[in-house]
N, C-alpha and C positions, 0 to 999 in steps of 0.2 A: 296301287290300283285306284282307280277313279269312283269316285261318289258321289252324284248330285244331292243328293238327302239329305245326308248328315249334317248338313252343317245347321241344314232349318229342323231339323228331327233330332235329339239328342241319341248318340250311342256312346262303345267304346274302341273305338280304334283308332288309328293315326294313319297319316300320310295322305296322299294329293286328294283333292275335291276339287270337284268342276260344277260354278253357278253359273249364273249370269252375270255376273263381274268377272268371272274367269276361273282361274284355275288358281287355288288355296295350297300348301302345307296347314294341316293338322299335328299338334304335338297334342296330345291327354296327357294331364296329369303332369302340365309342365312345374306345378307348383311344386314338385316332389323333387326335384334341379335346384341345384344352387341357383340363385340369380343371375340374370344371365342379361346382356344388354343388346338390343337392335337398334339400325337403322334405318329411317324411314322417310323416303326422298320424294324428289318432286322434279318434272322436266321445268322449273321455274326456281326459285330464289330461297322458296320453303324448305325448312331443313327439321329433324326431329330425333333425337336421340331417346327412346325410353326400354324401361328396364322390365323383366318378364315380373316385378312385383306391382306394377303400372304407374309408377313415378316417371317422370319424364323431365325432359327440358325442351325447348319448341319454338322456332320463331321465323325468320327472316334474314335473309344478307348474311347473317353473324351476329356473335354473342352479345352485340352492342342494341339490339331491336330482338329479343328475344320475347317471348309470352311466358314460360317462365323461366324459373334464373339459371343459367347456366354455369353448370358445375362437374367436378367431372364423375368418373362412372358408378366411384365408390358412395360419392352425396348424392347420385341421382337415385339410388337403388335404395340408400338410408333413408330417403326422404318420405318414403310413399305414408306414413299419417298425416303428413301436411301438405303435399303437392302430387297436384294431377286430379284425377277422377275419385267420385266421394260419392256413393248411394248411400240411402238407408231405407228400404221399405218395411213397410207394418203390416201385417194380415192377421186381422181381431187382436187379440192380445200378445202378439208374438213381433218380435223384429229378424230382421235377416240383412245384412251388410256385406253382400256381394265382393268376392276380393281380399276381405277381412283377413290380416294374418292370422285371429283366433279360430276361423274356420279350417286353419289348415290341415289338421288333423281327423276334421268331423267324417263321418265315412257315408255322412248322408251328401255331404258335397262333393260334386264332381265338375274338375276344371280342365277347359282346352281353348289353347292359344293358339289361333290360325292367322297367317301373313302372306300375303296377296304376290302374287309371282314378280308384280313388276316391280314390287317393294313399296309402295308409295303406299301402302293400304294393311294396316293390324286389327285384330279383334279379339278381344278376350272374351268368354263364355264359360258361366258357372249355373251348374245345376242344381239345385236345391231337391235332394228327395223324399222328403218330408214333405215339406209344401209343395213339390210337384210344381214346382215354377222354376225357368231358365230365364236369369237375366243376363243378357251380352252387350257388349259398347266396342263401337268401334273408332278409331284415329283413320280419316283420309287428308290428303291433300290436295287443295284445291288453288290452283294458282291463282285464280280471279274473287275467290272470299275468302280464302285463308287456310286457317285447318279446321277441320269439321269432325266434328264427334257423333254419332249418332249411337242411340242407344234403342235396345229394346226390350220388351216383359211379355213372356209365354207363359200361357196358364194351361199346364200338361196334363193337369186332374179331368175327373171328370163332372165336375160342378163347376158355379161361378166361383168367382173371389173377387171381396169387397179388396182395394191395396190403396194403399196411401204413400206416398213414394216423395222424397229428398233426392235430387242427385243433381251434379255438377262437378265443378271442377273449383279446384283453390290452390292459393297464390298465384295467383297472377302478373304478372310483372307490369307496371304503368310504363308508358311511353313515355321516352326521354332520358330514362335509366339507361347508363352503361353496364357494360359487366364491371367495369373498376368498383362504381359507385355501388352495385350492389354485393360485391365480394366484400368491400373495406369499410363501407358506409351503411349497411342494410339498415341498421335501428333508424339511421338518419332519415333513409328513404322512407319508412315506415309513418313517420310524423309528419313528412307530406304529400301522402296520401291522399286522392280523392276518388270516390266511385259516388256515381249518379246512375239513377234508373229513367228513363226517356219514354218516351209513346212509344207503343206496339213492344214494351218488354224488353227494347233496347239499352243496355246497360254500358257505359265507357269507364274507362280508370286511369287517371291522368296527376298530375301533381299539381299542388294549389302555386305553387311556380316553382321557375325552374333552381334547380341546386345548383350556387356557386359561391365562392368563396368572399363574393364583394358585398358592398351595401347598398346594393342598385336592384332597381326593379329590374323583372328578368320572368318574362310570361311563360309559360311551357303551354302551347297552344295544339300539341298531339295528343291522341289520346290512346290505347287498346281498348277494343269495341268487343262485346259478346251480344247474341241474340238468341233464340229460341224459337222453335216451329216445331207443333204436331202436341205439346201439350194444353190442353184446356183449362184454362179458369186458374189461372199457375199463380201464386205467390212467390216471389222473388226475394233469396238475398242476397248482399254484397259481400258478405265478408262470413267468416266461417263460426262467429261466434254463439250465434243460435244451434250449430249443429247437436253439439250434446241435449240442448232441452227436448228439439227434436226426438231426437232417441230415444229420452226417457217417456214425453206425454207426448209426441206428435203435433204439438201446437208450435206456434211462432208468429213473429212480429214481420208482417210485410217491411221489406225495407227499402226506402228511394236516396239516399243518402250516406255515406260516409265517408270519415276523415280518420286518419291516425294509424288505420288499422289496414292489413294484409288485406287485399282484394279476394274475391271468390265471387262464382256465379252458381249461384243453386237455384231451382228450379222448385217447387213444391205442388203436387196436384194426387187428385184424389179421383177415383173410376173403379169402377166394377169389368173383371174380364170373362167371359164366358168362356165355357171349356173350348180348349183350344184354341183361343184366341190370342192374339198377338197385339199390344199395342207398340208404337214406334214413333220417335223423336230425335229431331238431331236440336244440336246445339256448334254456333259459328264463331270463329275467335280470328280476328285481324288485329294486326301491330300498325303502329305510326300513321294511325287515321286524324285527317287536315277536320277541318269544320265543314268542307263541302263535302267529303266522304262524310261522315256522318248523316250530313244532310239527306245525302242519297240515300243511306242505309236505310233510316227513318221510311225514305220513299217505297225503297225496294220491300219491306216487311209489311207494306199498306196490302201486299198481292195475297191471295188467296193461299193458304198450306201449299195447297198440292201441289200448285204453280211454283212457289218457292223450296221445294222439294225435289219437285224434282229439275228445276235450272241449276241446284246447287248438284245434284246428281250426276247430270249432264257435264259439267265441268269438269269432276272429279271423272267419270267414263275419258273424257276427252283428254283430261291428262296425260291415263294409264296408256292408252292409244300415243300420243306420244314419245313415252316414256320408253316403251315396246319396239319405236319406231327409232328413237336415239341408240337403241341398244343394239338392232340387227343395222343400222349404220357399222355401225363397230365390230359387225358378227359377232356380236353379243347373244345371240339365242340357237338354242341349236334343235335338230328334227330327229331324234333317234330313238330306242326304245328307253334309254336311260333318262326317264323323267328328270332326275334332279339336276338341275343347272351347277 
């Protein structure tokens, strides 16, 4: 049965929903399932494998241009405290870490996993009922900026709440990295490492040159680019190492700079929500960016939120459209009362 609501209104029931992206699967309480892995495609070159614990692998072409490292289903599912999506919000004296395997048992949390009909588009959403806050993140694919994350924070009480919120993604894969290099080599890769922060919050991860086996200079001139839109006043880091202090006292060291260490993109910003209020951010991750793609990106992030919000929007609509369109090529879609494909 169809429900436009639910998916912005929290309940408890499963199966189809109809937005305005289209038409969803609802699973509740998929956490309560063994682990279970999807795929998530694109009418273009994008490709994404992740797992219902939200670890993932993600990239481009093949395993050789990946964002992160590609492995197969049993590492992608083991991986989730060090790869893919990482919150931690604070409200006054309290933490909550969305996702968290320690929550799995809590019976104030409740989780559902929705996937987009034409596959290209997942979303996870956990409810917190104690704090009466729902925070969800979603995986799209967008052929012309990459893969897109967008996340949101629903505040279901009925007073404000002050939040102070950590979230992003980590391990990141640097451009130029093969899968060989990083199956046989990781510690190697690991040490040349670099991640830099740029104007408008643009962040690349690149290696201080390239890895080979000679004594010759050998530039690695690619880099994986992430960005940010729709959080205010953000402190930014590269790499995962602050995340615990976080946790404990909610401070941290802005960082524009690193070497040696795993890549990560986290976000850091502080706001007040009023009842019922929603805020919303996405976050943008491209593979094998030249010096003039960057260039451009720099350009592209000068534009106003909204503007860059909703072009990237637009893309990912344009896709699905697509995507929809390759599939009834193939009589791949069919009209009858049996919803499920």
């Amino acid at each position: 049965m169809y429900n436009r609501e639910r998916i912005e209104n929290h309940t408890t029931s499963e199966g189809f929903i109809v937005t305005e992206q289209g038409l969803w699967y609802a699973i509740d309480s998929y956490d309560e399932l063994e682990p279970f892995l999807m795929s998530i495609v694109s009418p273009d070159d994008l490709w994404m494998f992740i797992s219902s614990t939200g670890s993932l692998t993600a990239g481009r072409k093949n395993a050789d241009h990946a964002l992160f490292p590609y492995c197969t289903s049993d590492k992608v599912t083991e991986n989730y405290p060090t790869t893919g999506s990482h919150t931690i919000i604070r409200i006054d004296d309290n933490v909550w870490q969305p996702f968290s395997q320690g929550y799995a048992k809590n019976a104030d949390i409740q989780r559902t996993l929705y996937k987009h009909e034409a596959g290209n588009r997942i979303m996870f959403c956990e409810y917190h009922a104690s704090y009466h806050l729902e925070f969800r993140y979603a995986w799209a694919s967008s052929p012309r900026y990459g893969w897109v994350r967008s996340a949101s924070l629903r505040n279901a009480s009925d007073y404000p709440r002050r939040i102070q919120i950590l979230d992003g993604v980590q391990n990141i894969v640097p451009a130029n990295v093969t899968q060989k290099l990083q199956t046989n080599l990781s510690n190697l890769v690991d040490a040349y490492r670099l991640q830099e922060l740029h104007e408008n919050k643009v962040a690349t991860f690149g290696l201080t040159s390239y890895i080979c086996d000679r004594p010759q200079a050998h530039e690695s001139l690619l880099v994986t680019s992430a960005w940010q839109s729709g959080l205010e006043a953000v402190e930014v880091l590269l790499s995962a190492e602050q995340v615990p202090t976080f946790y404990q006292t909610g401070t941290l060291k802005h960082e524009v700079r690193k070497e040696g260490v795993r890549g990560a993109f986290f976000c850091k910003a502080e706001f007040s929500l009023a009842s019922e209020e929603t805020r919303q951010w996405m976050q943008v991750f491209e593979v094998d960016q030249a010096h003039g793609d960057v260039v451009n990106l720099l350009q592209l992030c000068k534009q106003p939120e909204k503007n860059l919000i909703e072009t990237v929007h637009l893309d990912i609509d344009n896709a699905t459209k697509k995507l929809l369109h390759l599939a009834a090529l193939s009589d791949g879609l069919q009209a009858t009362k049996d919803t499920m494909h």
